[in-house]
N, C-alpha and C positions, 0 to 999 in steps of 0.2 A: 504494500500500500504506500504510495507516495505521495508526499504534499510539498506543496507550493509555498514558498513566503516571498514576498518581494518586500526588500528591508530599504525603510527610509533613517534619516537620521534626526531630523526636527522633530518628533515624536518622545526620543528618545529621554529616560529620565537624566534630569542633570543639565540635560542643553534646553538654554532657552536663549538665544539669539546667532543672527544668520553664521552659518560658516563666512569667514574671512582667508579665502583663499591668496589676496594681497598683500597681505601681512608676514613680513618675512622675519619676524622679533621672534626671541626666543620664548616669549610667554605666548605668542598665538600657536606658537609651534607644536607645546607643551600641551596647549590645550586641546589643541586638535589630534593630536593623540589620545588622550584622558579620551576624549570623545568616541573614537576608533576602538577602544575596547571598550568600554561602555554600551556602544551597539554591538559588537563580536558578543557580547558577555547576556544580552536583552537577547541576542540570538540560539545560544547555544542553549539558554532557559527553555525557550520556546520548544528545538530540538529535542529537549530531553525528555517534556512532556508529551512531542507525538511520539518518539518511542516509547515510553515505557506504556503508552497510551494504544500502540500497537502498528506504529506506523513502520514500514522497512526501509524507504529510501525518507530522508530531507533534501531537497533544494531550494537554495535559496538565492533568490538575483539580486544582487548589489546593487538596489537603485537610486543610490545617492550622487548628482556630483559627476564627479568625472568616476563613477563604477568601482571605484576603488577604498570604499570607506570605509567596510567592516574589516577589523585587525584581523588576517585570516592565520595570524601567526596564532594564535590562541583561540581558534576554532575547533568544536567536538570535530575527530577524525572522520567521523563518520556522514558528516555533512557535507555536501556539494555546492562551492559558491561555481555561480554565473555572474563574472565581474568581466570590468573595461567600458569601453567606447564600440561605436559603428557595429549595435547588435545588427544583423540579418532580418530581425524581427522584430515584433513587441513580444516582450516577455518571454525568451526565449526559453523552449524545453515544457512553456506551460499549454497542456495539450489534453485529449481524454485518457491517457494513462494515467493522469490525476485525481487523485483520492479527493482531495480538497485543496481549497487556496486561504491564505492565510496570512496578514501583515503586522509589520514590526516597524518602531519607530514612527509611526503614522502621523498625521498633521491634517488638521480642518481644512475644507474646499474652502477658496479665494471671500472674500466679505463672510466672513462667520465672526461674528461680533464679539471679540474675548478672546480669540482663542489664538493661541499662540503661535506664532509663525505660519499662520495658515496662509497657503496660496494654491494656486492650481497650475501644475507644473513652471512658471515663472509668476514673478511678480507683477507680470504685466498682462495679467490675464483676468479678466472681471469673473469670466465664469464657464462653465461649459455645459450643453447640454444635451444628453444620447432622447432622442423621441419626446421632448419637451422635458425629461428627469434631468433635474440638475444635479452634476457628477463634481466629484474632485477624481484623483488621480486613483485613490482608491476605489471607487466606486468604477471607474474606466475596469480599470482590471477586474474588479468582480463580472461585470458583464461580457467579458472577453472569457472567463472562467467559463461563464452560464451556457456560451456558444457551446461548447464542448460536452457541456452537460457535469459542469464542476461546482462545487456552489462553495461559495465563500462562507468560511465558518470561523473566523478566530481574525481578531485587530486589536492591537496592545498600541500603546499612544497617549495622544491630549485627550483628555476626557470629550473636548468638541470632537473628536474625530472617530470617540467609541459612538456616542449620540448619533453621527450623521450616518455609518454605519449600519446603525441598530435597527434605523429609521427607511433603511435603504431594502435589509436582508434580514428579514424575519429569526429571530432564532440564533443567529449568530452570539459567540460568544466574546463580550470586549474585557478587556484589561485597564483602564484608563492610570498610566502610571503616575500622572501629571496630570493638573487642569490648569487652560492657559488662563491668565489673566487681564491679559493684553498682549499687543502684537510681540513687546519683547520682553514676555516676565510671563512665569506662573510660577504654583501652588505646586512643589514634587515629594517625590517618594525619593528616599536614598536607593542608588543604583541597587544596592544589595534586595532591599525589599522589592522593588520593582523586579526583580528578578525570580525571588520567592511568589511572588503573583501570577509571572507572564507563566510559570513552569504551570501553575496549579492549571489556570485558567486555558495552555494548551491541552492539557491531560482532558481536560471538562470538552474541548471542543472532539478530540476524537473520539468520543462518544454519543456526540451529536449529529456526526457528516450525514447519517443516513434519514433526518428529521429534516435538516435543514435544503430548501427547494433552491434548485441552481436560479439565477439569474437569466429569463428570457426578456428579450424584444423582438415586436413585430417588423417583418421586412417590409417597405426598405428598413432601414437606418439610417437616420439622419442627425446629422453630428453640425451642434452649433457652436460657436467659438465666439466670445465677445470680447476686447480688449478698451483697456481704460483710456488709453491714447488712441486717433485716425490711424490707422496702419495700412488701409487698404486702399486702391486706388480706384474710384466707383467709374471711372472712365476707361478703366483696360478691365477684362477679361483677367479673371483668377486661372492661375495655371492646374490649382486644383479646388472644384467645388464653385460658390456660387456668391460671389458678395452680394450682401447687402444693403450694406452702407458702411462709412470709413472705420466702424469699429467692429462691425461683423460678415460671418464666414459663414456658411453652411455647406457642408460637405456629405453625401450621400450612397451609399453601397449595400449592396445585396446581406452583410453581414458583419459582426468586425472583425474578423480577421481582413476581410478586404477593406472595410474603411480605415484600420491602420494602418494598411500596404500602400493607399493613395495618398494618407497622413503625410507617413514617414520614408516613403520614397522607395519601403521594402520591396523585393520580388516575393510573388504571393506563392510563386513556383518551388520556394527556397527551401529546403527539408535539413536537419540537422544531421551530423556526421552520424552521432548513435543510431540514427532508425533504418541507415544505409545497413548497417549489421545489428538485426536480430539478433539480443541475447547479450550486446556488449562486448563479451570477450575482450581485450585488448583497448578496444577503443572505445569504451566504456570509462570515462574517470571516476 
């Protein structure tokens, strides 16, 4: 039985303000390490509750950033990061061999009022929405899970971002390690406890997978995009999807895996090395 997590870092307990990747001082340095096993350590909680909880494989895709955030030097051995740049996919590896989907470090959709660091994949994104449902990043991925027939059962994070969750996917089970208080401050749990929670509260989800109902939408799919500044030029032709007007996009496909492929420029043709060979062997990590 294999599950899914696709691990953010704004969620996580302990961080409440944006990574500072320009910062080359020896205390930003410092810190963003502290940070990097902090989420490795929110991870490996998590991993230890789907197995002992019954699950055989953990993967989990490093979606922070430049792909590289979680400390994999202090990773349970037994977990699988999907980390870097320039995936082939969205979400790569997440498919119907999935038991379940499940996140870590998680942060509120963009305008959620309180809650900490919340945005919707950048900060200059007012909102997003799959069939009039208004999504954050997590919620995209839940309904990419649903295609397949996966359903989302487990989100550890800002208490806004177990809420928006709860609200989304009936039954799922949230963690909230943190509640935010503002855009750059909340309420947390020490790393250690937040970890003692994330464990319990995955154990609690693998005994849920088979209650909780995957994630469907009707076809088409139509994926709206609205940005706080004019971005779009209402006089040319979008190269993909349909402006609106200067702050918004609509973008439409048969399903999402194809509306991500038109997204993010993916080939929809693309298949991963593993599924070339049945069984792993060798090429199996």
């Amino acid at each position: 039985m294999k599950i899914y997590i696709v691990s953010d870092l704004e969620g996580v307990a302990g961080v409440y303000r944006w990574e500072d990747t320009e910062d080359d001082s020896a205390m930003n340095y410092e810190e963003r390490c502290r940070q990097r096993r902090w989420l490795a350590e929110e991870v490996n909680a998590a991993a230890r509750g789907f197995f002992d909880g019954g699950a055989s494989e953990v993967w989990v895709l490093d979606g922070h950033g430049s792909g590289y955030t979680i400390d994999i030097g202090v990773i349970d051995p037994r977990v699988r990061i999907i980390h870097g740049r320039q995936h082939p996919g969205y979400c790569v590896g997440l498919d119907e061999t999935c038991a379940a989907l499940g996140s870590i470090g998680t942060h509120a959709k963009a305008q959620t009022h309180g809650a900490n660091l919340c945005h919707t994949g950048s900060p200059a994104v007012r909102g997003h929405w799959l069939n009039g449902i208004s999504v954050g990043e997590t919620g995209r991925q839940a309904f990419l899970a649903g295609h397949y027939g996966v359903p989302f059962v487990f989100c550890a994070g800002d208490a806004w971002a177990c809420q928006e969750m709860e609200e989304l996917v009936a039954g799922c089970v949230t963690v909230p390690v943190k509640v935010g208080v503002s855009q750059l401050s909340s309420k947390t749990f020490a790393p250690a406890k937040a970890r003692e929670m994330i464990y319990q509260g995955a154990g609690e989800a693998m005994s849920k997978i088979e209650e909780i109902a995957p994630l469907h939408l009707e076809t088409p799919v139509i994926f709206r995009e609205e940005y706080y500044e004019p971005i779009f030029d209402i006089e040319k032709a979008a190269a993909v999807g349909r402006i609106i007007d200067s702050h918004t996009r609509e973008t439409e496909a048969q399903d999402m895996p194809s509306l991500l492929s038109k997204l993010y420029g993916h080939d929809p043709a693309w298949q991963p090395f593993w599924k070339e060979y049945p069984g792993g062997g060798n090429y199996q990590p």
